[in-house]
Wavefront OBJ file of the C-alpha trace (Angstrom):
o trace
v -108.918 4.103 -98.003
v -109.637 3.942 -101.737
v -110.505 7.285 -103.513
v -114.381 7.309 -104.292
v -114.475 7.485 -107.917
v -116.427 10.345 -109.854
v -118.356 7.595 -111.899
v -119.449 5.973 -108.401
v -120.603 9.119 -106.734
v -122.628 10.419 -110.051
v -123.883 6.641 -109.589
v -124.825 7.014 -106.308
v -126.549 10.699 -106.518
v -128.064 9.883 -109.807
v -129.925 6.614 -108.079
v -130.404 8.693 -104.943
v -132.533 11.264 -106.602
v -134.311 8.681 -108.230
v -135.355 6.688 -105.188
v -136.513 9.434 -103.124
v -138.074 10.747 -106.057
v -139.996 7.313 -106.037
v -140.970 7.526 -102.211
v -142.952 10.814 -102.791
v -144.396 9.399 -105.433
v -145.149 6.066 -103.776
v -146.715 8.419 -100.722
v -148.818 10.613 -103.543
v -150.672 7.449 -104.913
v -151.255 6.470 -101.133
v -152.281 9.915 -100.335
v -154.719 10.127 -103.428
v -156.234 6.447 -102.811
v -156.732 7.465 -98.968
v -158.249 10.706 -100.702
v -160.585 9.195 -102.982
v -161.374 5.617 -102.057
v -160.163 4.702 -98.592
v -160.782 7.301 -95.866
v -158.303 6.624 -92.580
v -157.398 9.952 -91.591
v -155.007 8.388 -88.924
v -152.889 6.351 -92.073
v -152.908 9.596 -94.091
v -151.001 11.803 -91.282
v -148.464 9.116 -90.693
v -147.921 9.382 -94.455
v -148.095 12.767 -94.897
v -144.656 12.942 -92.091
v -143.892 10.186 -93.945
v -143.525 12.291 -97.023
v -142.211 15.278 -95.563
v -138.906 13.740 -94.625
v -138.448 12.069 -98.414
v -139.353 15.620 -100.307
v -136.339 16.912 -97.849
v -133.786 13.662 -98.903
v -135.224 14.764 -102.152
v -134.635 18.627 -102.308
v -130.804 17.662 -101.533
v -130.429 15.022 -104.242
v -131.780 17.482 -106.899
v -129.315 20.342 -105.874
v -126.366 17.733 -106.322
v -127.490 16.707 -109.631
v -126.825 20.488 -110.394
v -124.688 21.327 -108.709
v -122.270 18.234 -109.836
v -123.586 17.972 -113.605
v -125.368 14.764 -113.213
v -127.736 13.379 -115.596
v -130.486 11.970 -113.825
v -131.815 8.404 -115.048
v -133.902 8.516 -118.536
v -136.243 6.475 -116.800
v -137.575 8.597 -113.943
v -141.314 9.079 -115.804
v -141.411 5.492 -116.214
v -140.495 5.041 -111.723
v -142.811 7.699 -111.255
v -145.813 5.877 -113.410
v -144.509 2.572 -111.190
v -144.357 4.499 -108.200
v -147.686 6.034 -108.248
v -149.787 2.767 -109.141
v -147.608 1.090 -106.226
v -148.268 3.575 -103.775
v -151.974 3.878 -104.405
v -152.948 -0.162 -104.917
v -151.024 -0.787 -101.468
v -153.219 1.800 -100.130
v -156.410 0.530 -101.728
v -155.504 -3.373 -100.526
v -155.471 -1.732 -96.886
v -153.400 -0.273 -94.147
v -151.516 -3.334 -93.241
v -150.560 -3.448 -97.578
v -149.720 -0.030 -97.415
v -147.421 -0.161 -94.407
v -145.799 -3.258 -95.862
v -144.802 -0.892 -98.815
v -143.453 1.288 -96.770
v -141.458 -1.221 -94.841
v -140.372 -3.034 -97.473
v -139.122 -0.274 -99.622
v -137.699 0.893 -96.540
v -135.667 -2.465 -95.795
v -134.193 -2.154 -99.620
v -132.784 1.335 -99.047
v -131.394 0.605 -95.540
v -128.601 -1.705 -96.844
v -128.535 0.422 -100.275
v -127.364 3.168 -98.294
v -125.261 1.210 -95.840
v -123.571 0.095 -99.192
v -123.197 3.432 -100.107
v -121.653 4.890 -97.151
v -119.196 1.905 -96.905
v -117.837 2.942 -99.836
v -117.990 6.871 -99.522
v -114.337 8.395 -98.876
v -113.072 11.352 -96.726
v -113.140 13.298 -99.837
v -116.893 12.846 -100.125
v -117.615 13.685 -96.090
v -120.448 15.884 -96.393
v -122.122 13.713 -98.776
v -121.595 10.531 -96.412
v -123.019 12.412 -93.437
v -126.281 13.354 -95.526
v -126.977 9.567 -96.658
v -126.350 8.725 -92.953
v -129.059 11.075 -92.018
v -131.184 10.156 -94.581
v -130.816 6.184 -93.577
v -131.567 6.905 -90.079
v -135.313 8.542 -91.544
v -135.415 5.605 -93.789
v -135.432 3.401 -90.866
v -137.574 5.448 -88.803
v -139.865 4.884 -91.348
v -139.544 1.530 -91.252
v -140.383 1.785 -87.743
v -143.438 3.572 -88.188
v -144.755 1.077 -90.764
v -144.497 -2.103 -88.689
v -146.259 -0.302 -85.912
v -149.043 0.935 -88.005
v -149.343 -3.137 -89.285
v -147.195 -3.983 -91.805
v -147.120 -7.410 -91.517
v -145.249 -10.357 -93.899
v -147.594 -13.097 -92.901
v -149.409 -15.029 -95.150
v -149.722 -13.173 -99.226
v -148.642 -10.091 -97.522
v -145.105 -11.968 -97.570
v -145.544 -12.748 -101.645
v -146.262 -8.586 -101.548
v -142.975 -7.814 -99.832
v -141.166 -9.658 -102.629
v -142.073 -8.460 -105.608
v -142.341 -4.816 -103.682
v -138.450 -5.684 -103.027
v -137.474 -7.366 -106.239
v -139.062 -4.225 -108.006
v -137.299 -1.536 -105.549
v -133.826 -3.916 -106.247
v -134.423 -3.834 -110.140
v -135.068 -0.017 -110.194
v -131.738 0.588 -108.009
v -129.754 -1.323 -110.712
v -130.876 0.241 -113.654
v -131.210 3.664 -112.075
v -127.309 3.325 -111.519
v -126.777 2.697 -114.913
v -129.155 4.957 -117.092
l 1 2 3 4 5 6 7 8 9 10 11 12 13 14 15 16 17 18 19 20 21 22 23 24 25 26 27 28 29 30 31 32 33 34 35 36 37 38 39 40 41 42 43 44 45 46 47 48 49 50 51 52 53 54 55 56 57 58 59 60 61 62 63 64 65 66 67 68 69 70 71 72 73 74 75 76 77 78 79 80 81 82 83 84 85 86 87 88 89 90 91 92 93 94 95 96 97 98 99 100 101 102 103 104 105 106 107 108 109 110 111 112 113 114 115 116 117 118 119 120 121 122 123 124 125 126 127 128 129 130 131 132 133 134 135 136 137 138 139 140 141 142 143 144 145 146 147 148 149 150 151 152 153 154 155 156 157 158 159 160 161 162 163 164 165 166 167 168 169 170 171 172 173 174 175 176 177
């Protein structure tokens, strides 16, 4: 197998942190529109676990960004800004919108981390484990959502999209800068 290379794996960490960065703050402008405007005590449990599990994927991407020197993207206020306003107008279009967020965010990471541990050497094994971990609570997630109603049917399908495209874009550029 090919040797990893440093510039892959600062890639990789560096879009890592940025993504479950992203998902907290996705679940902290669903947690403050469920706070403020929309009261389902049920919806804000699920994403309160929800959380938990993403401030843990988090905690380990932000000691490898020290831990290996890494410069995380310029751009994180900007996600978090994006991240926020996603998170809370999914939750204040409804549960079903809200759980589609979830889902589809969840869909985009799923084969972003597949990608990533394809391409993970032996060198990098305790690395490759973690985003293996991390991708099996990403999909659990997903789980969670489409039994709590996410749904694609009908607009909530044009939602998915651009909830997709934007999680796609941010991946790209969070590589880069």
């Amino acid at each position: 197998m090919k040797k990893t290379s440093k510039n892959k794996i600062e890639e990789f960490i560096r879009v890592d942190h940025a993504g479950e960065r992203g998902a907290i703050k996705i679940y902290e402008g669903q947690l403050l529109a469920l706070n403020t405007f929309v009261k389902d005590e049920n919806l804000k449990k699920t994403i309160e676990k929800m959380k938990k599990h993403e401030k843990e994927h988090l905690d380990f991407f932000s000691k490898e960004i020290k831990k290996r020197k890494i410069k995380p993207t310029k751009l994180l206020p900007l996600w978090d800004v994006l991240s926020v306003g996603l998170g809370f107008s999914s939750a204040i279009m409804g549960k079903k919108a809200a759980m589609l967020c979830t889902a589809s965010v969840e869909e985009v990471i799923d084969k972003h981390y597949q990608n990533q541990i394809n391409q993970l050497d032996s060198n990098e094994k305790f690395l490759k484990e973690k985003i293996k971990k991390f991708r099996d609570d990403e999909l659990y997630h997903k789980n969670i959502a489409y039994e709590n109603g996410a749904s694609k049917e009908g607009l909530y399908l044009i939602l998915d999209k651009i909830i997709k495209t934007g999680s796609k874009v941010a991946i790209s550029i969070s590589e880069k800068i």
